[in-house]
C-alpha positions as CSV (number, residue, x, y, z in Angstrom):
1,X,0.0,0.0,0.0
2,X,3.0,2.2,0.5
3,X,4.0,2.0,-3.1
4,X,0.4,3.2,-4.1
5,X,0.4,6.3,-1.9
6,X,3.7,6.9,-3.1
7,X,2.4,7.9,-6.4
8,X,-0.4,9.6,-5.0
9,X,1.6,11.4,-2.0
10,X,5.6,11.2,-3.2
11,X,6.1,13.1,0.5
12,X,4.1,10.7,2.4
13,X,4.7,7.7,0.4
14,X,7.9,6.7,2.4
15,X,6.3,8.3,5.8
16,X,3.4,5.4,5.2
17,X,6.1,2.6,4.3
């Protein structure tokens, strides 16, 4: 799921992984 809000959220897309 991380990978997915990456693309939406590149800033929160590590902060969720």
């Amino acid at each position: 799921m991380g990978v997915s809000t990456a693309i939406i959220t590149p800033h929160e897309g590590p902060l969720n992984m």
